[in-house]
MDAnalysis code that builds the backbone (N, CA, C; Angstrom):
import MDAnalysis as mda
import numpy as np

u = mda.Universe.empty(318, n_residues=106, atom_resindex=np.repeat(np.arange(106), 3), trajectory=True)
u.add_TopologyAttr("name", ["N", "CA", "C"] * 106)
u.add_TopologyAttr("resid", np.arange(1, 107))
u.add_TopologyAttr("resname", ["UNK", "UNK", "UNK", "UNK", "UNK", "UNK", "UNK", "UNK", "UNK", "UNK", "UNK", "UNK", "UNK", "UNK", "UNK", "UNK", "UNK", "UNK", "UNK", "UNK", "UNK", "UNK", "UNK", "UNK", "UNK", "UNK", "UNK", "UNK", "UNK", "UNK", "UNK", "UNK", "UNK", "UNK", "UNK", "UNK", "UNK", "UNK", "UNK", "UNK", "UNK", "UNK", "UNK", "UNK", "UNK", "UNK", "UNK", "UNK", "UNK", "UNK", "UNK", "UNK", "UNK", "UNK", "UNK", "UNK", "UNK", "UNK", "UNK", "UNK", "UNK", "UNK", "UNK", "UNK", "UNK", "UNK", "UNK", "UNK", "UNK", "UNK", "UNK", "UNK", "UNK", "UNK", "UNK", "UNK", "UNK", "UNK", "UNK", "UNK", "UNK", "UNK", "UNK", "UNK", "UNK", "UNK", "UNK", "UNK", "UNK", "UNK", "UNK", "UNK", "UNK", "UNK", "UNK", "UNK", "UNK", "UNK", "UNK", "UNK", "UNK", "UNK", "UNK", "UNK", "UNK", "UNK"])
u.atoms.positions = np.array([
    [172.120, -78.847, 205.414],
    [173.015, -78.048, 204.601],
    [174.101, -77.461, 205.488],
    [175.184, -77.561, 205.036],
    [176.442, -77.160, 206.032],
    [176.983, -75.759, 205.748],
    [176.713, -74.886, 206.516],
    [177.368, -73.478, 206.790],
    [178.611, -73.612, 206.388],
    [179.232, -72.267, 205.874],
    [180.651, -71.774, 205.749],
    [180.503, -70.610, 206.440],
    [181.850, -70.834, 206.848],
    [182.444, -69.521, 207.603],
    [183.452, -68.462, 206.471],
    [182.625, -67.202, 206.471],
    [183.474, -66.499, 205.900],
    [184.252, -65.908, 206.000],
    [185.904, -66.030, 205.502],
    [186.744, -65.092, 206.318],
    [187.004, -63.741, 205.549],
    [187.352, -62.713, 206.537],
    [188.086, -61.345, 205.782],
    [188.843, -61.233, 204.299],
    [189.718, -62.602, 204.226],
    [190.396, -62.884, 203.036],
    [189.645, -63.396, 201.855],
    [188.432, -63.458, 202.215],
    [187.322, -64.474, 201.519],
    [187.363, -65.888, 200.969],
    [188.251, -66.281, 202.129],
    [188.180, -67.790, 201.628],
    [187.462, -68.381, 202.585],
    [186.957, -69.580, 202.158],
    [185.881, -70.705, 203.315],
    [186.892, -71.694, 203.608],
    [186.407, -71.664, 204.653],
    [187.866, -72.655, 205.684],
    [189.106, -72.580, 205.517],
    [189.623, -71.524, 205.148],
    [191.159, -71.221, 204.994],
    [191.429, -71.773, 204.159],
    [190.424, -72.418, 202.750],
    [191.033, -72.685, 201.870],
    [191.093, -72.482, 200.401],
    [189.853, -71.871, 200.362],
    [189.560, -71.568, 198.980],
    [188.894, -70.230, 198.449],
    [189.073, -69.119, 197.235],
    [188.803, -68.160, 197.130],
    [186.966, -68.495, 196.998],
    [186.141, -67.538, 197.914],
    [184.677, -67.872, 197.612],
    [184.242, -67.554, 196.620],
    [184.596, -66.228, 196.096],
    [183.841, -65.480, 195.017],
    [184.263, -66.108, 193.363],
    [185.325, -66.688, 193.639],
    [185.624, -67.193, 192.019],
    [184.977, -68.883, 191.977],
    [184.945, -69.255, 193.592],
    [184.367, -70.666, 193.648],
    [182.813, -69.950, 193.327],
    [182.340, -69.712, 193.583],
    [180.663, -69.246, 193.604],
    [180.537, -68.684, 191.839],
    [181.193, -68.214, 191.214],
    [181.121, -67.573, 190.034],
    [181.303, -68.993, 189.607],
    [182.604, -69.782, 189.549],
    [182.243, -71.257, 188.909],
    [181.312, -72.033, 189.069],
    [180.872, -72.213, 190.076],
    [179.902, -73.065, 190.179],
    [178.695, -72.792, 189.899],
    [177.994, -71.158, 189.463],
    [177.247, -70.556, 188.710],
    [177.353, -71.139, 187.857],
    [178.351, -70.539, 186.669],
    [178.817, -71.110, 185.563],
    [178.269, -72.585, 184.982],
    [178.345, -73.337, 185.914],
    [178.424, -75.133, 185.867],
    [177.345, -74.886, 185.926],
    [176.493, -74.524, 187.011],
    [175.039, -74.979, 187.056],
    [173.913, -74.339, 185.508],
    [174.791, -73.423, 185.257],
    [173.961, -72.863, 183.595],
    [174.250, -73.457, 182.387],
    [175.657, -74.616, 182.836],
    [175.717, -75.454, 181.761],
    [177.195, -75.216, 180.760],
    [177.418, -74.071, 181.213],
    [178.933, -73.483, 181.022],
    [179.789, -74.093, 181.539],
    [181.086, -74.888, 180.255],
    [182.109, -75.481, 180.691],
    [183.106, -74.870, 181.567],
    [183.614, -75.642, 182.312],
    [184.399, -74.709, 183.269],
    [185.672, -74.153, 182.487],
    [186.577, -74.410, 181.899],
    [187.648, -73.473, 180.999],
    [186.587, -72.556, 180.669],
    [185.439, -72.549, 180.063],
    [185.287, -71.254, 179.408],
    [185.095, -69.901, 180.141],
    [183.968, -70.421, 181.760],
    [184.052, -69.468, 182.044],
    [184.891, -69.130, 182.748],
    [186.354, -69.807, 183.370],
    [187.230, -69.277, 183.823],
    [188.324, -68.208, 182.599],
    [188.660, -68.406, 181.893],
    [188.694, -68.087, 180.694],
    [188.372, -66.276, 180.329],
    [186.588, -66.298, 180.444],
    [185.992, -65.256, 180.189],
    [186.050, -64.445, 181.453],
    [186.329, -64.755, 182.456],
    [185.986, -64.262, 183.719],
    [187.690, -63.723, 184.012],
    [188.767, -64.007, 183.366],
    [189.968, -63.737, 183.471],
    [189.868, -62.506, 182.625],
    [189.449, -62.867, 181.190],
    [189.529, -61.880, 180.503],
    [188.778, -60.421, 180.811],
    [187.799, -60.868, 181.660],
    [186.754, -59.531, 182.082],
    [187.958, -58.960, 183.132],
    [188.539, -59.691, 183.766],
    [189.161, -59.336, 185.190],
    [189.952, -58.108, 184.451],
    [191.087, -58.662, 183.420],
    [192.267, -57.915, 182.862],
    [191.659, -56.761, 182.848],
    [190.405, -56.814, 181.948],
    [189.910, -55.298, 181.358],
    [189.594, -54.541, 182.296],
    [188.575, -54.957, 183.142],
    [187.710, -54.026, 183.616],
    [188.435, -52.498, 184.191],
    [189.199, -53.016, 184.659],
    [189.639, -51.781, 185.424],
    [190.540, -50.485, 184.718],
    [190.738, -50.871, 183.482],
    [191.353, -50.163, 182.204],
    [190.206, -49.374, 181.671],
    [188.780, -50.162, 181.718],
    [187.785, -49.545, 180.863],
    [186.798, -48.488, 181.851],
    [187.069, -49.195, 183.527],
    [186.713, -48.066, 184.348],
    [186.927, -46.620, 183.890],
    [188.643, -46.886, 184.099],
    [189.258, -45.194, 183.725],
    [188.797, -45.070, 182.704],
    [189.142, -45.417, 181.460],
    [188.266, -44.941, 179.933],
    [186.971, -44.179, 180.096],
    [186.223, -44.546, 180.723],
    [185.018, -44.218, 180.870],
    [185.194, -42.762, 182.212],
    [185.521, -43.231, 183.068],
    [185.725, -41.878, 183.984],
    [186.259, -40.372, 183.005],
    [187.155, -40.959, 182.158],
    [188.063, -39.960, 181.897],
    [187.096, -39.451, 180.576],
    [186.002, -39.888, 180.292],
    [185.211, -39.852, 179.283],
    [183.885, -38.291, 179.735],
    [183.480, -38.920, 180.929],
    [182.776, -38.493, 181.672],
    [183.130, -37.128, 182.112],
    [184.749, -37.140, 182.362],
    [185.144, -36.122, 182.334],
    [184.955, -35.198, 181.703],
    [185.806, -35.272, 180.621],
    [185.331, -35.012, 179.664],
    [184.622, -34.335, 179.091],
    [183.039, -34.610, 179.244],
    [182.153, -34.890, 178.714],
    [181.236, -33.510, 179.877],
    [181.726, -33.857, 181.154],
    [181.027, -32.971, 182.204],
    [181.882, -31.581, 182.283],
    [183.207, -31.357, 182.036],
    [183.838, -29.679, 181.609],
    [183.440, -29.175, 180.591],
    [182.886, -30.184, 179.033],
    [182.048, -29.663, 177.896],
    [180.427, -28.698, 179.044],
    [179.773, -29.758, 179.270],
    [178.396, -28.939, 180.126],
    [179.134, -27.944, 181.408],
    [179.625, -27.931, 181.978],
    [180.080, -26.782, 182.529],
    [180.621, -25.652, 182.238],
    [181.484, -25.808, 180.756],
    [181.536, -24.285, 180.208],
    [180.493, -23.573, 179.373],
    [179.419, -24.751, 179.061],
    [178.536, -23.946, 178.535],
    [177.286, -23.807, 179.602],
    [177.316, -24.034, 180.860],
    [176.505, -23.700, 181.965],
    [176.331, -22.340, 182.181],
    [175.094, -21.771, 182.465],
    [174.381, -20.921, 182.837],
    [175.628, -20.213, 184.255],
    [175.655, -18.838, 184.377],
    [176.830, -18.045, 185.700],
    [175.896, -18.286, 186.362],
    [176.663, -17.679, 187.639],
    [175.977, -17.942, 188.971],
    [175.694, -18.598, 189.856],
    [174.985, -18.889, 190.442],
    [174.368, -19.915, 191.557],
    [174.713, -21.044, 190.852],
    [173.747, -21.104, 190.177],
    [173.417, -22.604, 189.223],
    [175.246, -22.812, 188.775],
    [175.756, -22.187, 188.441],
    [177.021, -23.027, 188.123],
    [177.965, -23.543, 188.636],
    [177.896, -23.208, 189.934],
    [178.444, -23.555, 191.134],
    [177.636, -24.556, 191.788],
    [176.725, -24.586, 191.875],
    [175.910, -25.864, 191.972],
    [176.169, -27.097, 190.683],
    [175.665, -27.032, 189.906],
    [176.413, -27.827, 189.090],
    [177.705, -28.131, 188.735],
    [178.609, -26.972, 188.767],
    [180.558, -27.782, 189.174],
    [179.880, -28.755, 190.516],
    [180.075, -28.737, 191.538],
    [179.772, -29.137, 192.798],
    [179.026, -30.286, 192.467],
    [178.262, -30.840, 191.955],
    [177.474, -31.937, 191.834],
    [178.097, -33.042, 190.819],
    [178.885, -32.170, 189.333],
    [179.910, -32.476, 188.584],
    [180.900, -33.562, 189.397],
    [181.540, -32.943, 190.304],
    [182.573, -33.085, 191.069],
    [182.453, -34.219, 191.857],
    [181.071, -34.199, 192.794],
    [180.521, -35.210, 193.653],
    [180.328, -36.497, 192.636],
    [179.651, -36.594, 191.389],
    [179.426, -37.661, 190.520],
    [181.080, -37.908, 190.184],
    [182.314, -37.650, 189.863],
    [183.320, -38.000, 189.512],
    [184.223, -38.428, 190.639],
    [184.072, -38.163, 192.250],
    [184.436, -38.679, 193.352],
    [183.821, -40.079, 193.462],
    [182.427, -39.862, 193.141],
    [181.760, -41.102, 193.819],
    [182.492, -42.303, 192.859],
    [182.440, -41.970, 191.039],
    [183.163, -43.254, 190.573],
    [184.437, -43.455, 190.613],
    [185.247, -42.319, 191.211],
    [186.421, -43.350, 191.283],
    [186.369, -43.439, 192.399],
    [185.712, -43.817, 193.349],
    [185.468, -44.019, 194.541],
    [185.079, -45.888, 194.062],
    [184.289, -46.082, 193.179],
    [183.724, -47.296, 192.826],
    [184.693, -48.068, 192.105],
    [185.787, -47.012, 191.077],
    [186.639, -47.526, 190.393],
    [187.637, -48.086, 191.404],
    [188.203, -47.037, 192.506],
    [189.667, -47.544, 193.360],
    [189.361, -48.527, 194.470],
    [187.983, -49.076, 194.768],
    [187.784, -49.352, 196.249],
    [187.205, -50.554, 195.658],
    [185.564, -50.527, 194.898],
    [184.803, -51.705, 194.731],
    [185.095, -52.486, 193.893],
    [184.955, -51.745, 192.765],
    [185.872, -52.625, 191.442],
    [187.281, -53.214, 191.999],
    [188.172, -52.819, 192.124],
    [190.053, -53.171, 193.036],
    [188.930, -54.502, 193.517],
    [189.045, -54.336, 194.774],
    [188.211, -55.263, 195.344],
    [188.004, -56.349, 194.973],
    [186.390, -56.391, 193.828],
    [186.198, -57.113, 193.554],
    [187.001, -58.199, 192.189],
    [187.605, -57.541, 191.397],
    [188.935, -57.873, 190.731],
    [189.682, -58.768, 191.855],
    [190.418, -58.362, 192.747],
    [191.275, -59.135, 193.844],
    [190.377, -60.686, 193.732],
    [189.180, -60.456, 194.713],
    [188.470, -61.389, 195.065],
    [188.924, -62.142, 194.335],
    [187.887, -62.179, 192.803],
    [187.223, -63.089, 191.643],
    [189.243, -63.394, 191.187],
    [189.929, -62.580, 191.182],
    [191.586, -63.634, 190.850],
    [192.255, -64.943, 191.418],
])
């Protein structure tokens, strides 16, 4: 079986994207025509990163509702603070891993 070398850009031998070759050839081996899942895999691409924010901004949202009705004190400052840390970490996932992996799989 013959090794590839992976580069920084993620292509194998300077020539081809790996991650959208490896997602096709998934695809093929489950029996999935190749238009379709290139196709579906475009269409996931467009969205995803639209529905990231949707959802962050949801969360948001959703976490200043439980913080104004949070308990004073300690505890609420602990919970802003943990609030805060959970809404860093995803757009941390939204701007860095997701980006990323979007690039790749294009």
């Amino acid at each position: 079986m013959r090794s590839h070398r992976f580069t920084q850009s993620g292509r194998i031998s300077g020539e081809y994207r790996c991650a959208r070759i490896v997602f096709l050839a998934s695809a093929r081996a489950l029996g999935i025509a190749a238009a379709t899942a290139q196709r579906n895999l475009d269409r996931m691409l467009r969205s995803i990163l639209g529905k990231a924010d949707r959802l962050i901004e949801q969360i948001e949202f959703e976490n200043a509702q439980v913080s104004s009705q949070s308990a004073r004190g300690d505890n609420e400052n602990m919970l802003k603070a943990a609030l805060a840390a959970e809404i860093r970490l995803l757009n941390t996932v939204r701007h860095i891993v997701l980006k990323d992996m979007v690039k790749q799989l294009s």
